[in-house]
N, C-alpha and C positions, 0 to 999 in steps of 0.2 A: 316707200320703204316698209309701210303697215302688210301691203302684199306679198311682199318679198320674205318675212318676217314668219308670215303665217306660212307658206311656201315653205321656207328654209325647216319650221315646224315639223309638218307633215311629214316632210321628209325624212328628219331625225326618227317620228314615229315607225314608221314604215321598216326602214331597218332597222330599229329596236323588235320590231315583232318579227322580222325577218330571220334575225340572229335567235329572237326566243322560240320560234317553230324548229329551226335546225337546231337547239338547245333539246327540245323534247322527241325530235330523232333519233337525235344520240342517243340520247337514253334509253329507247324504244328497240333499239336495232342495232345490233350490233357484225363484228366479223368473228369467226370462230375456229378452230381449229378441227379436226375429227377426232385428234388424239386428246382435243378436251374436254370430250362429251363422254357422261358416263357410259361404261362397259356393255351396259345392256342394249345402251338406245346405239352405240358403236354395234354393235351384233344386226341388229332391228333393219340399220340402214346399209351395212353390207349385203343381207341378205334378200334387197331390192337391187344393188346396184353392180353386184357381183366385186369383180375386182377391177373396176373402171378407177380411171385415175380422177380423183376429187378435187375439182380446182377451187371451188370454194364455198362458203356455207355464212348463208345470213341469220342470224338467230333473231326474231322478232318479239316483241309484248305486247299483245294489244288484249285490254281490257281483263287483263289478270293470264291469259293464256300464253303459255309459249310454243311459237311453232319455226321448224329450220326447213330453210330453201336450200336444199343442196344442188350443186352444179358440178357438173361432170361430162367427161367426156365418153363416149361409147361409139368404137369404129371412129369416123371424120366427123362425128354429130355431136354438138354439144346440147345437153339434156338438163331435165332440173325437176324435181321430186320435191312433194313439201313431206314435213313428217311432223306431227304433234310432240310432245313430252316425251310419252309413251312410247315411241317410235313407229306408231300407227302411220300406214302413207294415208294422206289425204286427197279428196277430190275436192277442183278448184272451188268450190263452195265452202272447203274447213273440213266438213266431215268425212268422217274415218272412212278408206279403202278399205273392204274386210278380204281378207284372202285365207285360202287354205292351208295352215303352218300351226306348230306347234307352239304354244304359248304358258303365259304362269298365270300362278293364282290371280295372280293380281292384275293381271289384262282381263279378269274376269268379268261382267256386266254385274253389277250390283243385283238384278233378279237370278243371274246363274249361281251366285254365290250362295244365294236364299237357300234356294233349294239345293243346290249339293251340299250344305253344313245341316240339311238333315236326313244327311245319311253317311259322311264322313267327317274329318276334320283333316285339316291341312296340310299336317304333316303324315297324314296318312295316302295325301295325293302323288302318283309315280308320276302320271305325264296327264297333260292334256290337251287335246287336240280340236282346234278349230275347223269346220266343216262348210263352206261356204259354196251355196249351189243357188243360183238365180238371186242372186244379193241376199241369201238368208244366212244366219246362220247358226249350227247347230252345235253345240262343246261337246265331246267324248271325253270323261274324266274317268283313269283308271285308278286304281286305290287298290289296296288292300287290307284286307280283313281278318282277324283271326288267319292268317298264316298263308290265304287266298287272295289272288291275284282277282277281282271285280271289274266291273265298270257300268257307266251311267251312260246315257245323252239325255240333252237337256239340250232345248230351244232360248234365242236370244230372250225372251220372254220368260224364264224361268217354268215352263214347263217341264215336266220329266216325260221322255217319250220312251225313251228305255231303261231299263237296272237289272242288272244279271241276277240282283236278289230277290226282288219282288214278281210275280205272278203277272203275266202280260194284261190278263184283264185288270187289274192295277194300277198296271202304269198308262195302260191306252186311256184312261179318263174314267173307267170304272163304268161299263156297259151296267153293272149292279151298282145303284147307286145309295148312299149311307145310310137311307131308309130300308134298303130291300129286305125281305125276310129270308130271301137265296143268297146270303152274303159272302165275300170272295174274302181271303185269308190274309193279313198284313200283319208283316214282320216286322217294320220299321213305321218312325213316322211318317203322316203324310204333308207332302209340304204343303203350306196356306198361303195364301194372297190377302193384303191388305193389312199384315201383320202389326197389330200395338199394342205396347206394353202396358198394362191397366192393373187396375187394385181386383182381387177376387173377388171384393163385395160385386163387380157390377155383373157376375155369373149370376144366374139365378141359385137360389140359396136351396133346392133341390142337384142340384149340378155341382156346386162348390161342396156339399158335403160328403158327396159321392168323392171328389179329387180328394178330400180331406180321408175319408178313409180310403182310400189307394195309397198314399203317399204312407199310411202305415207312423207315421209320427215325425217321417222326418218332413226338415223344414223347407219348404218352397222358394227353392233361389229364385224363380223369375215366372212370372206368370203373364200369357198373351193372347189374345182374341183376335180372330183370319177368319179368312172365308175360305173354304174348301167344298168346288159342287155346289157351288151356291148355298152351303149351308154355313152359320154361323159355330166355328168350332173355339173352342177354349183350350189353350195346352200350356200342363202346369211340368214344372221341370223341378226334382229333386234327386237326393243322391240315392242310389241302390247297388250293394255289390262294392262300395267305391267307385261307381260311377255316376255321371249325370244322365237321367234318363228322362224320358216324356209322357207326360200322360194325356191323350183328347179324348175330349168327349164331346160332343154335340149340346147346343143349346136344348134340346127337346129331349138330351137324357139318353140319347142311343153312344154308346162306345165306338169310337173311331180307332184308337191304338191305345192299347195297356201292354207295358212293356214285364208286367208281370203274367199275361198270358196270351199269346200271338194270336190276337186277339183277332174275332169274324165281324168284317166291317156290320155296322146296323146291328149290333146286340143290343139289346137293353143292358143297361148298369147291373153288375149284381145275376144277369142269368147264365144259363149254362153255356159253356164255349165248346165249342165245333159242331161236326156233322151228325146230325141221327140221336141215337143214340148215347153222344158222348156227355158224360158227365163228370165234375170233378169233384173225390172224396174225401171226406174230413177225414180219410186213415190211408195208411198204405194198404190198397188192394193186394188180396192174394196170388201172385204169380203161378200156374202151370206149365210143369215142362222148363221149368228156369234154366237157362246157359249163359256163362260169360260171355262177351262179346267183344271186339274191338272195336275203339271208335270210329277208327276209317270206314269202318264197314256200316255205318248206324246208315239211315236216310237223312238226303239232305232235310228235311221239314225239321229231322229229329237234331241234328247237327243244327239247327238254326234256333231250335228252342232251348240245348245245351246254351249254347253262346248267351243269350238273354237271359239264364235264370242261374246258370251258373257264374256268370261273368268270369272274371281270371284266375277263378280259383282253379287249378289245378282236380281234374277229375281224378278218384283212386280205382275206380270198375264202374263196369255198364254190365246188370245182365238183363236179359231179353227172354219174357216166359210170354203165357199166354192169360188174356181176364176179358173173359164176358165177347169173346170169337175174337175178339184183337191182339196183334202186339205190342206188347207194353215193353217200354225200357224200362230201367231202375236205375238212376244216375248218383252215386256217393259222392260225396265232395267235402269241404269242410269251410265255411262262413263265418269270417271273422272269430274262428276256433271252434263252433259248431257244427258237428254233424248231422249232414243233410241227406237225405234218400228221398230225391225225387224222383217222378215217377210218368214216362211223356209216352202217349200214344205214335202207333208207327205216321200217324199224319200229321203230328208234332202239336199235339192238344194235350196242355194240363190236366192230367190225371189227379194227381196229390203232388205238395206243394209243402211242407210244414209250418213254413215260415206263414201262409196265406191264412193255416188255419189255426193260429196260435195256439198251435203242439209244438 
């Protein structure tokens, strides 16, 4: 009876755990409907499976992730497709199939996102397109700007390989790199790798006082140290214009981007910005030969340096004379109720500035 006893036991065990594994099946796995998955990942999975008839869909959990087995039929074959959350398809290993299709922000790789938020924002994005050639792949994000239809690529890796704004020697990796003394022209930030958010003090206190005067008094929302080229850059973000802008500079003190003047990678702090010759003066230079002008007609360099120093304010005339064998613009505006007469070389180099040299 002792045998029997323990026997009869085991046995009760057995299907107790029996019943508790198909307990955490259930739970794990269930059946689903296509009409009650949301809108986007219904889009995601039509757009693999065209309009085949869907005989059914296992929705699974394993280890926080959910991923659905769709089954269907196409022609006399029946098929079966997995797809993530996202609606991403998967190869039988889990990981995401990439393919060539248009997608949102938010299918964005956390490195693509990096770097296109430092040169757009979100709802400035039209479309973006995935580009997928020998399992790589590359995001084309269009935007617009000031009134301009743009665009980027950018690698899975948060590289920028293209921008219709920046200077191809720029975007390629900077053949001149942030040391050079033949420095290449940057309009916008550039984006960093290894980004984190730190106190100023850990800038060197030559470097942080240079940002302190840039920033001009206002206050610094958020302060960050990247690598860029292998160099150690700092970029300090405050408001100008009413808006948020950036300022880098290089640990060793060379200027990377000043969004108060479209700035020549490898400057020193504090020296003269552009080619040759160019210098910017504590007065408004005298113009010869002065003529009104129309915006549309300015050069792009000079259209690029309007945008960043006028911001949205509202230009009232541009005229365009002649100082020292160049063309000089002369751009009026009004800041924050103040009138401004700045003054931008035809290669889009700060001339005078008023606001820079407290006149």
């Amino acid at each position: 009876m002792r045998v029997f006893f323990i026997h009869m036991k085991t046995t009760r065990i057995a299907f107790a755990t029996a019943l508790f594994s198909g307990a955490l099946l259930t739970a794990q796995a269930d059946k689903v409907q296509l009409g009650d998955l949301a809108p986007d990942l219904q889009t995601k999975i039509r757009a693999q499976i065209g309009t085949a008839q869907v005989d059914d869909i296992d929705r699974d959990v394993k280890n926080g992730q959910t991923t659905y087995e769709v089954g269907f039929k196409q022609g006399d074959q029946q098929k079966e497709l997995h797809f993530n959350d996202k609606g991403d398809l998967l190869n039988s290993n889990g990981t995401a199939v990439l393919d060539s299709r248009q997608i949102s922000w938010n299918d964005l790789p956390d490195a693509v996102k990096r770097t296109a938020q430092t040169r757009v924002n979100q709802a400035s994005v039209s479309a973006i397109n995935r580009q997928v050639k020998d399992g790589k792949a590359n995001y084309q994000i269009a935007f617009s700007r000031a009134g301009t239809q743009q665009e980027m690529l950018i690698s899975d890796d948060g590289r920028l390989l293209r921008d219709s704004h920046l200077p191809s020697a720029i975007v390629s990796g900077l053949s001149t790199p942030a040391a050079s003394t033949s420095p290449n022209q940057v309009t916008r930030p550039v984006a960093l790798t290894d980004v984190q958010t730190v106190p100023m003090n850990w800038a060197p206190a030559s470097v942080a006082s240079v940002i302190t005067a840039n920033a001009n008094g206002a206050p610094i929302t958020q302060f960050q140290k990247g690598k860029w080229h292998g160099r150690t850059v700092y970029s300090a973000t405050y408001q100008m214009n009413g808006q948020p802008v950036q300022f880098q500079i290089a640990e060793n003190g060379l200027v990377v981007y000043d969004p108060r003047n479209p700035t020549s990678v490898g400057v020193p702090a504090g020296a003269a910005i552009g080619a040759g010759t160019s210098q910017q003066s504590n007065t408004l230079v005298p113009l010869s030969a002065a003529e009104k002008v129309d915006r549309r007609s300015v050069p792009a360099a000079v259209e690029r340096a309007i945008q960043i120093y006028a911001g949205s304010n509202p230009v009232e005339d541009i005229d365009r004379g002649s100082w020292g064998g160049r063309n000089i613009y002369q751009i009026a505006f009004k800041d924050n109720g103040r009138h401004i007469e700045l003054q931008i070389d035809e290669n889009g180099n700060l001339v005078y500035d008023p606001r820079t040299t407290g006149r």
